[in-house]
C-alpha positions as a Markdown table, in Angstrom:
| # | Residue | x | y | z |
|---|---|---|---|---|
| 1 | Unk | 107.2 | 136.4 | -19.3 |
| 2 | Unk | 103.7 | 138.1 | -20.5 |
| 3 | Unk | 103.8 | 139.9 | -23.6 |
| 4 | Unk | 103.3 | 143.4 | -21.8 |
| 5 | Unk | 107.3 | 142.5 | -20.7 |
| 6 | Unk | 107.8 | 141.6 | -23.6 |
| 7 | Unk | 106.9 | 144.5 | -25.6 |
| 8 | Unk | 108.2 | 146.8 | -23.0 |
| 9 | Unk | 111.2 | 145.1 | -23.2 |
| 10 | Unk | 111.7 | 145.0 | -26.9 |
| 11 | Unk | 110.5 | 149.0 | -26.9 |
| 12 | Unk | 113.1 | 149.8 | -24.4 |
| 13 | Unk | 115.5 | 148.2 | -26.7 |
| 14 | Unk | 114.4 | 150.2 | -29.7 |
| 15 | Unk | 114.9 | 152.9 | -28.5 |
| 16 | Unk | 118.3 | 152.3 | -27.3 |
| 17 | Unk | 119.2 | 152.0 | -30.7 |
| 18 | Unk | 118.2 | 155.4 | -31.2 |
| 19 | Unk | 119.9 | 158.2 | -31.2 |
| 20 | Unk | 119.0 | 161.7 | -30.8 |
| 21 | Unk | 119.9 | 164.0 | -33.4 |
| 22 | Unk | 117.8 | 167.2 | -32.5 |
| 23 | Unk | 115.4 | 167.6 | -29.4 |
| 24 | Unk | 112.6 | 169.5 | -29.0 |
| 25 | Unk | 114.9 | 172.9 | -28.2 |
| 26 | Unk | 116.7 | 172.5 | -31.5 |
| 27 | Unk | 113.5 | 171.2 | -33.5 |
| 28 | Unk | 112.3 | 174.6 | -31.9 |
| 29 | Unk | 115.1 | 176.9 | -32.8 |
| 30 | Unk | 115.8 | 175.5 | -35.9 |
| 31 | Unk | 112.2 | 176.2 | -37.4 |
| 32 | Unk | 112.3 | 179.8 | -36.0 |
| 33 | Unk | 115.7 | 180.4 | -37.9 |
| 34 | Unk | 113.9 | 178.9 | -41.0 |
| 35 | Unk | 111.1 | 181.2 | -40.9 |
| 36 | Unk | 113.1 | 184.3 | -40.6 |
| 37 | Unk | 115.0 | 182.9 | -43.8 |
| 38 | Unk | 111.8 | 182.5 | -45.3 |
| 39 | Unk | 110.9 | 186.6 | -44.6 |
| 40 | Unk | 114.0 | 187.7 | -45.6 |
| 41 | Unk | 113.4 | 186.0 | -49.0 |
| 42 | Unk | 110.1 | 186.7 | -49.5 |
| 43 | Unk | 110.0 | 190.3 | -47.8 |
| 44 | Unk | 108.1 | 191.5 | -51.0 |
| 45 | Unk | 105.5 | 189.5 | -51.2 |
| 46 | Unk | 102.5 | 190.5 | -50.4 |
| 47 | Unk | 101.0 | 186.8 | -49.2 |
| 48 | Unk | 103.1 | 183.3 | -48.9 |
| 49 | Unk | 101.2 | 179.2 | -49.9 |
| 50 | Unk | 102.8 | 176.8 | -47.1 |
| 51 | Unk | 102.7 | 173.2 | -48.3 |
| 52 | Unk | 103.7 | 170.6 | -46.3 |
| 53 | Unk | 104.0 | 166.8 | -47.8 |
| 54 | Unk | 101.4 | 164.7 | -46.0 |
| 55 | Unk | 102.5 | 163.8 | -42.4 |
| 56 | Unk | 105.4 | 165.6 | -40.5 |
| 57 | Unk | 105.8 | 168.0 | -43.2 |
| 58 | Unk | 102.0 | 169.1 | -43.0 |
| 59 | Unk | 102.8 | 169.5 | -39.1 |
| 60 | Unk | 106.1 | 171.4 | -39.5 |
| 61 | Unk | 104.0 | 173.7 | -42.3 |
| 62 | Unk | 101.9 | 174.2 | -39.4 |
| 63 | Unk | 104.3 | 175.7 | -36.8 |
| 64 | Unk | 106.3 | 177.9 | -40.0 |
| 65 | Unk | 102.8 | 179.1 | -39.9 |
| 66 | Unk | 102.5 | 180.5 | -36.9 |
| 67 | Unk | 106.0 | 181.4 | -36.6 |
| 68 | Unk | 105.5 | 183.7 | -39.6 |
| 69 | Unk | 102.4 | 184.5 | -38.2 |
| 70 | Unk | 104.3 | 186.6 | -35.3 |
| 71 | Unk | 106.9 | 188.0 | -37.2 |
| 72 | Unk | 105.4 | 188.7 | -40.6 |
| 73 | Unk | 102.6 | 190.8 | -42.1 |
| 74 | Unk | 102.2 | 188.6 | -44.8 |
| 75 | Unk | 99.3 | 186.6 | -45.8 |
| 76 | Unk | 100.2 | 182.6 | -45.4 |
| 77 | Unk | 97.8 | 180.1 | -46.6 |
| 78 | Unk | 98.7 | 176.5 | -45.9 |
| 79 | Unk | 98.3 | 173.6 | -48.0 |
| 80 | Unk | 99.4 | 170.1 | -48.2 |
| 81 | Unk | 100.1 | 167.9 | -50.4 |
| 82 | Unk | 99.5 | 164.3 | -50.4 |
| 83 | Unk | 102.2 | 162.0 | -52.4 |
| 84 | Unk | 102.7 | 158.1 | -52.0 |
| 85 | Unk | 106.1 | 158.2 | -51.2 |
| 86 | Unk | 107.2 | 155.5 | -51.7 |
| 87 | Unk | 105.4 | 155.1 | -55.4 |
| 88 | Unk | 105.0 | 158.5 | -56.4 |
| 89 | Unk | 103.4 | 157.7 | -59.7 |
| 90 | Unk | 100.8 | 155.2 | -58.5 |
| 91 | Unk | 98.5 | 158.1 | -57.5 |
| 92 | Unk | 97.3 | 161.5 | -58.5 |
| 93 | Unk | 99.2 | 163.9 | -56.5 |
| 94 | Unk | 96.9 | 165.9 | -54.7 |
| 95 | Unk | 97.2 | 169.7 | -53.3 |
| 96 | Unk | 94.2 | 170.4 | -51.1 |
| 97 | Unk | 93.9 | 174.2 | -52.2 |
| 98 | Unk | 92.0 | 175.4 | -55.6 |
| 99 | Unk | 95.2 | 175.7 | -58.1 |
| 100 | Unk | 93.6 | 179.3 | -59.5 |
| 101 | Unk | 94.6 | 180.2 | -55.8 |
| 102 | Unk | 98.3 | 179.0 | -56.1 |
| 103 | Unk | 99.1 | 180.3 | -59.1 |
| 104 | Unk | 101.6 | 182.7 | -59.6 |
| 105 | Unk | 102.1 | 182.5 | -56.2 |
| 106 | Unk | 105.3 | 181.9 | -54.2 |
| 107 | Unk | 104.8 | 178.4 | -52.8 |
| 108 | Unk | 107.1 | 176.8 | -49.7 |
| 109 | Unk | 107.5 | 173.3 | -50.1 |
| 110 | Unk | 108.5 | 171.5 | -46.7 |
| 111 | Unk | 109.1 | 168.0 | -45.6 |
| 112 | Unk | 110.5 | 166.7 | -42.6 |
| 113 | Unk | 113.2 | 164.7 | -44.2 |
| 114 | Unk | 114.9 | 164.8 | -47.4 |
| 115 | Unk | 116.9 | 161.4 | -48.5 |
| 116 | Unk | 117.2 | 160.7 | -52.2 |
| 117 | Unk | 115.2 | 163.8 | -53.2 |
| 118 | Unk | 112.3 | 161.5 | -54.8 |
| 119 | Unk | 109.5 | 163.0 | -52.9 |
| 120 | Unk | 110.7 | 166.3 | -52.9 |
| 121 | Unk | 110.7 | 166.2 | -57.1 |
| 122 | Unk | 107.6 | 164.4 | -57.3 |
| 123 | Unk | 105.6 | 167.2 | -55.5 |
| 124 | Unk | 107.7 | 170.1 | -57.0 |
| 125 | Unk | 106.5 | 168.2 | -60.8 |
| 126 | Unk | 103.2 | 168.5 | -59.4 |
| 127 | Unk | 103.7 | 172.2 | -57.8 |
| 128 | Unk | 104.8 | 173.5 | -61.2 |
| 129 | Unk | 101.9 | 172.5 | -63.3 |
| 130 | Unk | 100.1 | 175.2 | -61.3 |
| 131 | Unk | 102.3 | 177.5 | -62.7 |
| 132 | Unk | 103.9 | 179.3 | -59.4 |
| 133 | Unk | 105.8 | 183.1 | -59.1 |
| 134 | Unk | 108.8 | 180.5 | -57.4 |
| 135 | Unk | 109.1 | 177.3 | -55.3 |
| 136 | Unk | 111.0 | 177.2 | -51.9 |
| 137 | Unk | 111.7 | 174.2 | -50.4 |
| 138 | Unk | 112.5 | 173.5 | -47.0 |
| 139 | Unk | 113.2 | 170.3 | -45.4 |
| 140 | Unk | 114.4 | 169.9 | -41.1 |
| 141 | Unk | 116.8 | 167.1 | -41.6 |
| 142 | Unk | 118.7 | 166.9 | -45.2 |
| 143 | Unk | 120.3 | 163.4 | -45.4 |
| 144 | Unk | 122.5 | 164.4 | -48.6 |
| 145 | Unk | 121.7 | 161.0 | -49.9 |
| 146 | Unk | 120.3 | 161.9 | -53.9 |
| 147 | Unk | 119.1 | 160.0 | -57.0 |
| 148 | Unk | 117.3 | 163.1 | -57.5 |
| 149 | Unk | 119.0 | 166.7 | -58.4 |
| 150 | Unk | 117.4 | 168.5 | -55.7 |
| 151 | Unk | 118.3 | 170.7 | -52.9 |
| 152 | Unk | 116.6 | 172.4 | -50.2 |
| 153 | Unk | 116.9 | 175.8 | -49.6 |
| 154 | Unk | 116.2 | 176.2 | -46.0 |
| 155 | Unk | 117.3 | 173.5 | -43.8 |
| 156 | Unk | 117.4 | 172.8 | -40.1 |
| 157 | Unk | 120.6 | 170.3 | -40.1 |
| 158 | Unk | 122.4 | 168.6 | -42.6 |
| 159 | Unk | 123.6 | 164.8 | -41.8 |
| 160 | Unk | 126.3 | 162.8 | -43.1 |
| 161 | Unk | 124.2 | 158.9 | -42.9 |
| 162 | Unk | 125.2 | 155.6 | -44.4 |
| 163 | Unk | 122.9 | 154.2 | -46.5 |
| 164 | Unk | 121.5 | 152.1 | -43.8 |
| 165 | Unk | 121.0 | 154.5 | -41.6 |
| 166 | Unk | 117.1 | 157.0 | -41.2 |
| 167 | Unk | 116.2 | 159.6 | -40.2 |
| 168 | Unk | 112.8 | 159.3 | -37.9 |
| 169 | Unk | 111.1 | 162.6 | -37.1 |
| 170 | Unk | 108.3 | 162.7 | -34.0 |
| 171 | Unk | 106.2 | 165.2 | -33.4 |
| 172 | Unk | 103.6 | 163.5 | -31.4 |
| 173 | Unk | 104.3 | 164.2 | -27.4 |
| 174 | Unk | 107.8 | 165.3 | -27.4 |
| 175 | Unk | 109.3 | 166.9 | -30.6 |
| 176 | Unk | 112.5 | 164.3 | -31.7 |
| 177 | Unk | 114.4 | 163.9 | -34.8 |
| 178 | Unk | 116.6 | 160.1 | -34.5 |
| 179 | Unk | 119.4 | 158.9 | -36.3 |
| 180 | Unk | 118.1 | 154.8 | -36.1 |
């Protein structure tokens, strides 16, 4: 056997072991529900800071963006913010938007995934040194799984996991969210 069979082979079985917890329809809906949950909360205010942690959140930031963007009059500004996540602390947190912009702004905070809550209350930390109106968060998949005491206030769907189990998120190609 080559190693192209190989891989295929061992790709193919990979992805057997995944299973398909929201497809591109759902991903779809879900995010347009969260947007309008977004306007309906923020109605008064006059402009919005997205900020999406680095990686699927930044993307998901992206497509709140233009969903608000057709449904809302508001100014939205996107940011995002980069965290280690699996070392918050190792690294400054960064937020690629000049604080004096951000504060006493409302800020939506939005990750793709939300587990034990540790990135989520690492970047909030950082978010509230800049001194914000009020902090949003949003996540698309919320694990209930916490070491931390957060909780996101718009969410796309709510697992019950095992420990074992993650949560991957895709956005490259086909939007998928798998339970692995």
């Amino acid at each position: 056997m080559d190693k192209r069979t190989t891989a295929k082979k061992e790709k193919s079985k990979l992805e057997k072991m995944k299973t398909i917890v929201l497809n591109e329809k759902q991903i779809n809906q879900k995010l347009v529900r969260i947007a309008y949950q977004i306007l309906e909360d923020t109605i008064l205010d006059s402009s919005l800071l997205l900020v999406g942690i680095k990686g699927n959140g930044a993307k998901i930031t992206k497509e709140l963006a233009m969903i608000l963007g057709k449904i809302s009059q508001q100014k939205k500004f996107i940011s995002e913010l980069e965290i280690d996540k699996k070392n918050p602390l190792s690294k400054t947190i960064q937020v690629n938007l000049p604080e004096e912009d951000l504060s006493n702004s409302t800020i939506v905070l939005i990750d793709d995934v939300i587990n034990s809550g540790r990135t989520m209350q690492y970047a909030l930390m950082r978010l509230l040194e800049i001194a914000p109106k009020r902090i949003k968060t949003v996540a698309l998949v919320d694990r209930k799984h916490r070491d931390f005491p957060i909780r996101c206030d718009y969410v796309g769907l709510t697992l019950s996991t095992t420990l074992q189990d993650r949560i991957e998120v895709e956005f490259e190609g086909e939007k998928k969210a798998y339970l692995v």
